[in-house]
N, C-alpha and C positions, 0 to 999 in steps of 0.2 A: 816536547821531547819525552816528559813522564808516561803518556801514553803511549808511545812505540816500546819503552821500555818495562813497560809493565803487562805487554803485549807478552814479550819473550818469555816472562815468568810465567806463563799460562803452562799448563802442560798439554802433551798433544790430546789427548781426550777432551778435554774442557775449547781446545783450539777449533775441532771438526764441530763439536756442539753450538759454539759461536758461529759458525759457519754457515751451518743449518738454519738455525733460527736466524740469524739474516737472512737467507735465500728466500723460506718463509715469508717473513715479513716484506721485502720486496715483492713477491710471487702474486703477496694480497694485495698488494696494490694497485697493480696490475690489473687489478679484474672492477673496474671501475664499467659501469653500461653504457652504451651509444646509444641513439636515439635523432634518427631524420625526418625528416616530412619533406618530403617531395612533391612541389603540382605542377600538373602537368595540366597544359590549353589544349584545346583541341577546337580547330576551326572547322567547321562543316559546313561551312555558306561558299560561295566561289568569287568572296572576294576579300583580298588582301587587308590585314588586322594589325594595327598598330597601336598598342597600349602605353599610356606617357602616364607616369607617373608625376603630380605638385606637389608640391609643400609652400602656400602661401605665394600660390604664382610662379614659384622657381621651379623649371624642370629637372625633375629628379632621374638619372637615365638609369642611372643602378637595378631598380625597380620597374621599369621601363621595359616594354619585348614586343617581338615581330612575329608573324606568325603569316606564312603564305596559303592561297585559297585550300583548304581541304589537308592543312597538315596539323601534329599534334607532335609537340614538344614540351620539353623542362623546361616553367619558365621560372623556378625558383627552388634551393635547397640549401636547408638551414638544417645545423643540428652539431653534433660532434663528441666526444670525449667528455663522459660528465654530468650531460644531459638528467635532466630528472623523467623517473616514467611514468607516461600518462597519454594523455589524450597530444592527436599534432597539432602543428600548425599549416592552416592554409596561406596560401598566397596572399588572399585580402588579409589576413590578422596578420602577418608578419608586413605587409606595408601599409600597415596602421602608420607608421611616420609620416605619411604623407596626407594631405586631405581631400586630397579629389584624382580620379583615374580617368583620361579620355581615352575613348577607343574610338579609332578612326576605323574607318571603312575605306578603301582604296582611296586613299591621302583626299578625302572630300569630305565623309558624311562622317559627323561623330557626335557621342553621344557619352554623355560624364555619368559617373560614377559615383557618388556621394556616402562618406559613414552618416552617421545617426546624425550630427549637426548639418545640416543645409548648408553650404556655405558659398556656394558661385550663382553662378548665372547664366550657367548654358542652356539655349534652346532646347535642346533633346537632353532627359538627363531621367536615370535613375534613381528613387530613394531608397535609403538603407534597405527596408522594409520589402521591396521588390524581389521577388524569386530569380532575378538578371542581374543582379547588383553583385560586383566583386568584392566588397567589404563583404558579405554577409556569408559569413562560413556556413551556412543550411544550402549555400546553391553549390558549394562542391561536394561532388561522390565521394565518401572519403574509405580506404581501402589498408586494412592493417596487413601489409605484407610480410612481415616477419615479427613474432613476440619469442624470445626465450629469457635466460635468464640477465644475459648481458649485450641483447640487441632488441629497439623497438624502430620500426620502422613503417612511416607513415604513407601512402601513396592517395594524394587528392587531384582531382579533373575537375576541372571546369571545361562545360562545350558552348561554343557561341553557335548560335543556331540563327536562320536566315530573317526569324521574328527580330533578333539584334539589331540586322542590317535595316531592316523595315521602318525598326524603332527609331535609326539615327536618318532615315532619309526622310521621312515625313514632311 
């Protein structure tokens, strides 16, 4: 209650000034920067893509996406309120949680995806190192669609091309 009543004793000049310099300081902090990264797939083969995200065997669906012959979609966006600015993220660095990606070919032919540790045992399979591989952030386009002061915005593609298909039906 001391502080409502020593509120009153203020005069009105010293009250608007109080006023202001909170609006102010509110005002400033408001202006905090956003920052997305967006990827987008893009399938150019004509046949149906299905990427299953593991983590030690367990299928991970979150991180997981579809993709019909010849379409291109978001299959991932991270970011928000806060963010620090700098370079984005793709798709494979943000499902770094997981360790291994299969992409199916029309629910038959598939072919893994692996980071920098080897870790399974599929027949058809990508290493880190491979300009095909989804962990390896150099195989997406990456595309800064918007920089000012308090927005950075990321935009990356990845395209599977019919060498994919090839690769997992071998």
């Amino acid at each position: 209650m001391p502080i409502l009543i020593n509120f009153y004793f203020i005069t009105s000049p010293m009250k608007t000034q109080l006023l202001i310099t909170y609006m102010a300081v509110l005002l400033c902090a408001c202006k905090e920067t956003t920052k997305y990264s967006i990827t987008y797939a893009e399938n150019t083969t004509g046949h149906a893509i299905s990427g299953r995200a593991y983590y030690k065997g367990n299928f991970n669906k979150y991180d997981s996406f579809e993709l019909a012959p010849y379409e291109k979609k978001q299959i991932y966006r991270i970011g928000g309120w806060g963010s620090k600015d700098g370079k984005g993220l793709s798709y494979g660095e943000m499902a770094i949680i997981n360790d291994s990606i299969l992409v199916i070919f029309d629910h038959t032919d598939t072919i893994a995806h692996y980071k920098p540790t080897l870790i399974g045992g599929a027949k058809h399979f990508y290493l880190f190192s491979s300009t095909r591989n989804l962990y390896n952030e150099a195989n997406y386009i990456e595309t800064l669609i918007e920089k000012s002061s308090n927005n950075t915005n990321h935009y990356f593609l990845y395209t599977f091309t019919e060498q994919d298909y090839i690769d997992a039906s071998q």
